[in-house]
C-alpha positions as CSV (number, residue, x, y, z in Angstrom):
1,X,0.0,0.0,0.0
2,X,1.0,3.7,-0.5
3,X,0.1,5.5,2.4
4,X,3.3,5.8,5.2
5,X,1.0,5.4,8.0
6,X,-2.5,5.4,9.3
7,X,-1.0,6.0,12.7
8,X,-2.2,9.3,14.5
9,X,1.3,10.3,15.1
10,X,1.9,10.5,11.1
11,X,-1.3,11.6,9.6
12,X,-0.6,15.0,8.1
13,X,1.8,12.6,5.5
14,X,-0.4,9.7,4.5
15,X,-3.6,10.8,4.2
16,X,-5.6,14.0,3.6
17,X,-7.0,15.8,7.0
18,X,-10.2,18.3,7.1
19,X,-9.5,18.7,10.5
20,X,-6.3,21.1,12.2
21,X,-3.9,19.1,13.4
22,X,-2.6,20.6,16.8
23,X,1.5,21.2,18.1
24,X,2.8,22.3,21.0
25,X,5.7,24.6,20.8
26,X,8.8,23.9,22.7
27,X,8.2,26.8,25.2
28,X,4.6,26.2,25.8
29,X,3.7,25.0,29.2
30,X,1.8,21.7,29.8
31,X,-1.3,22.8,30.7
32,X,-1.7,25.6,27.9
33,X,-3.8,25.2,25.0
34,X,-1.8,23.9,22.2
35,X,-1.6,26.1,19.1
36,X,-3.5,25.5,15.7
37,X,-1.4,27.8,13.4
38,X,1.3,25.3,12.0
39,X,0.2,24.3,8.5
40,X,0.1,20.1,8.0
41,X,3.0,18.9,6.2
42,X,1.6,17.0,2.8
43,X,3.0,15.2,0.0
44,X,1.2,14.7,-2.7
45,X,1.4,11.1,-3.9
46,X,0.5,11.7,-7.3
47,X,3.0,14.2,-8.0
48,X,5.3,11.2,-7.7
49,X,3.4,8.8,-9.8
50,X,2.7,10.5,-12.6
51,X,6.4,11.3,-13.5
52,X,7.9,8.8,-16.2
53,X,11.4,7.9,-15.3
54,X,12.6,9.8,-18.9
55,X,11.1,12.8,-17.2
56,X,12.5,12.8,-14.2
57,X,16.0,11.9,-15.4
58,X,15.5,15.4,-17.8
59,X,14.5,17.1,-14.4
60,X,18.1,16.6,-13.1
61,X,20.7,16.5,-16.6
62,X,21.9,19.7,-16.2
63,X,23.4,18.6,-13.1
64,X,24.7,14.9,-14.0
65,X,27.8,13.7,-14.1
66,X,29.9,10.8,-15.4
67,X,29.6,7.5,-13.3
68,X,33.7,7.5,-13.9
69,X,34.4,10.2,-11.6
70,X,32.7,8.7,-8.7
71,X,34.3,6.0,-6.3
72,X,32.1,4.3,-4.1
73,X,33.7,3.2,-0.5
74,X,32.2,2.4,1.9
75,X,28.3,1.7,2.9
76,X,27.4,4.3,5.5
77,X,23.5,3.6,5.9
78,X,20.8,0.9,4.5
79,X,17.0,0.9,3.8
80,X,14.5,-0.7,2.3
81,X,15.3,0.3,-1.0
82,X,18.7,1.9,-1.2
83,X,22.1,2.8,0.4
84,X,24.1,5.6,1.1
85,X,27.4,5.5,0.9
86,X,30.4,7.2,1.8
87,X,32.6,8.2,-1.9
88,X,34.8,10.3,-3.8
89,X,34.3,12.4,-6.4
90,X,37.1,13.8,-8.7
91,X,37.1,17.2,-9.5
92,X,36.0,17.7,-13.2
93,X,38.7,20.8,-13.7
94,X,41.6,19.2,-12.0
95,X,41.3,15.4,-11.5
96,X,44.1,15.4,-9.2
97,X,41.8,16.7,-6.8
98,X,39.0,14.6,-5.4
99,X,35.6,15.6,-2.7
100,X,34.2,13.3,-0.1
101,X,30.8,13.4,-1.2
102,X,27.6,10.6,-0.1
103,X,26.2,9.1,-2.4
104,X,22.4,8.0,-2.4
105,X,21.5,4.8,-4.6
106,X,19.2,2.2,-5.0
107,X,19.5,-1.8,-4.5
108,X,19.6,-3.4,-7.7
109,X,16.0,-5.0,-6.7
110,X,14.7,-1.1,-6.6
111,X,11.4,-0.9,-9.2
112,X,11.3,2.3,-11.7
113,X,9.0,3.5,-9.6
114,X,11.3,3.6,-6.7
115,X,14.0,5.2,-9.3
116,X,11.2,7.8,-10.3
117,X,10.6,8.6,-7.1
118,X,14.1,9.0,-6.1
119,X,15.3,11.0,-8.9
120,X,11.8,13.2,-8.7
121,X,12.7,13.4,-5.0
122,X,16.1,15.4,-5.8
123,X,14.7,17.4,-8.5
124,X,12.8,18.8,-5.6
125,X,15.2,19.4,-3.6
126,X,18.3,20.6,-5.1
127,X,17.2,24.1,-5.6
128,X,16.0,24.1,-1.7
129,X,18.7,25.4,0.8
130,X,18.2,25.2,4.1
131,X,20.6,24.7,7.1
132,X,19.0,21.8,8.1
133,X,19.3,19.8,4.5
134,X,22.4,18.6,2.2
135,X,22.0,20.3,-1.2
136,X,21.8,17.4,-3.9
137,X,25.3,18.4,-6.0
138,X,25.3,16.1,-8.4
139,X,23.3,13.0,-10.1
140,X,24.4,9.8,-12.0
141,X,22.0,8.9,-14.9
142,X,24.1,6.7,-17.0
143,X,21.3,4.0,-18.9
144,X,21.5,0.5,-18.2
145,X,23.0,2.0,-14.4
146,X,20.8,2.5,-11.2
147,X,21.2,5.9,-10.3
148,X,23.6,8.0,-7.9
149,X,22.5,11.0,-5.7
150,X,25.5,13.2,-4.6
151,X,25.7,15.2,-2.0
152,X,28.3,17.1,0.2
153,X,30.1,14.9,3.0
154,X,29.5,15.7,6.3
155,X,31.4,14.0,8.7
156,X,28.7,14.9,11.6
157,X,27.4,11.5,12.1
158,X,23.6,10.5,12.1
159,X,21.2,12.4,13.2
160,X,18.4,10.0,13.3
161,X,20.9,7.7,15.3
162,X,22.0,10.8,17.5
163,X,18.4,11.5,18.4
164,X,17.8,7.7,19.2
165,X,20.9,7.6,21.3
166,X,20.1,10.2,23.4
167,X,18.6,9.8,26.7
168,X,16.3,12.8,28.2
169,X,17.9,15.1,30.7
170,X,20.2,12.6,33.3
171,X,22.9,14.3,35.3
172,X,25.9,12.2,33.7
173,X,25.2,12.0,30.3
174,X,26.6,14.1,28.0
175,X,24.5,13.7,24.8
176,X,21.6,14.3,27.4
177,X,18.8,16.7,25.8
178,X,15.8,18.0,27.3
179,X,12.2,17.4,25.7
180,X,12.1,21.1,25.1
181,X,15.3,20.8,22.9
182,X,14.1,18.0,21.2
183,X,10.6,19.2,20.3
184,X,12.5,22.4,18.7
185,X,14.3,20.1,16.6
186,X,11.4,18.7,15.4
């Protein structure tokens, strides 16, 4: 099935709501009334499905690159339906210098749905800039090849894993952060 969820916690991204979905804000106490004005996060399903895979590989040539320039070492985080690895890209000017870079790809089991969607998915966003996002560099979209997502290497670590690591506020824990902090983050 398509939808993500049908749970309460993620219903402003798998189906459509009439009703206002309500948030707290990080500074608000606990027995305030919780605010109304934050618009629902949507994605629009068929946005994704009704792109061909020839049309979303044309959404992202100007920015694609030769499948010879990139190095793949190692696998830095596994899904469902793709990777991401850690690689190296060689400069195109001077190819004596080379850039850590991720790179996003598919398995090779991935449908061309799953391609269409990926590939729409950084057409999206490689134009967006924002501190909290990578900005898609690069793409590989050689035929007969699954397809490479490139994006500047940050050596930060995960913050998904981070988040899941972290205990709430304890006096000897370091990577302690209080449930204010996280519901910022979010």
């Amino acid at each position: 099935e398509d939808s993500i969820s049908n749970s309460s916690s993620s219903q402003g991204l798998s189906q459509p709501s009439t009703q206002t979905t309500q948030y707290l804000r990080a500074d608000t106490p606990n027995n305030a009334t919780p605010i109304t004005s934050y618009p629902t996060l949507r994605i629009e399903k068929n946005d994704l499905k009704s792109v061909t895979l020839m049309e979303a590989k044309a959404k992202v040539k100007d920015i694609a690159i030769s499948r010879e320039r990139i190095t793949l070492k190692d696998v830095l985080q596994e899904g469902t339906f793709g990777r991401i690895f850690h690689g190296i890209l060689i400069e195109e000017k001077d190819p004596s210098k080379e850039k850590q870079v991720f790179v996003k790809t598919v398995k090779d089991q991935a449908s061309e749905i799953q391609i269409t969607m990926m590939l729409t998915e950084s057409s999206k966003l490689r134009g967006l800039h924002h501190r909290n996002l990578l900005p898609i560099t690069h793409v590989c979209i050689e035929e007969g090849e699954k397809p490479m997502v490139l994006l500047p290497y940050m050596n930060w670590g995960n913050l998904k894993l981070f988040l899941r690591q972290c205990k709430l506020v304890e006096a000897n824990n370091p990577q302690a952060i209080s449930q204010q902090d996280l519901v910022h983050m979010a």
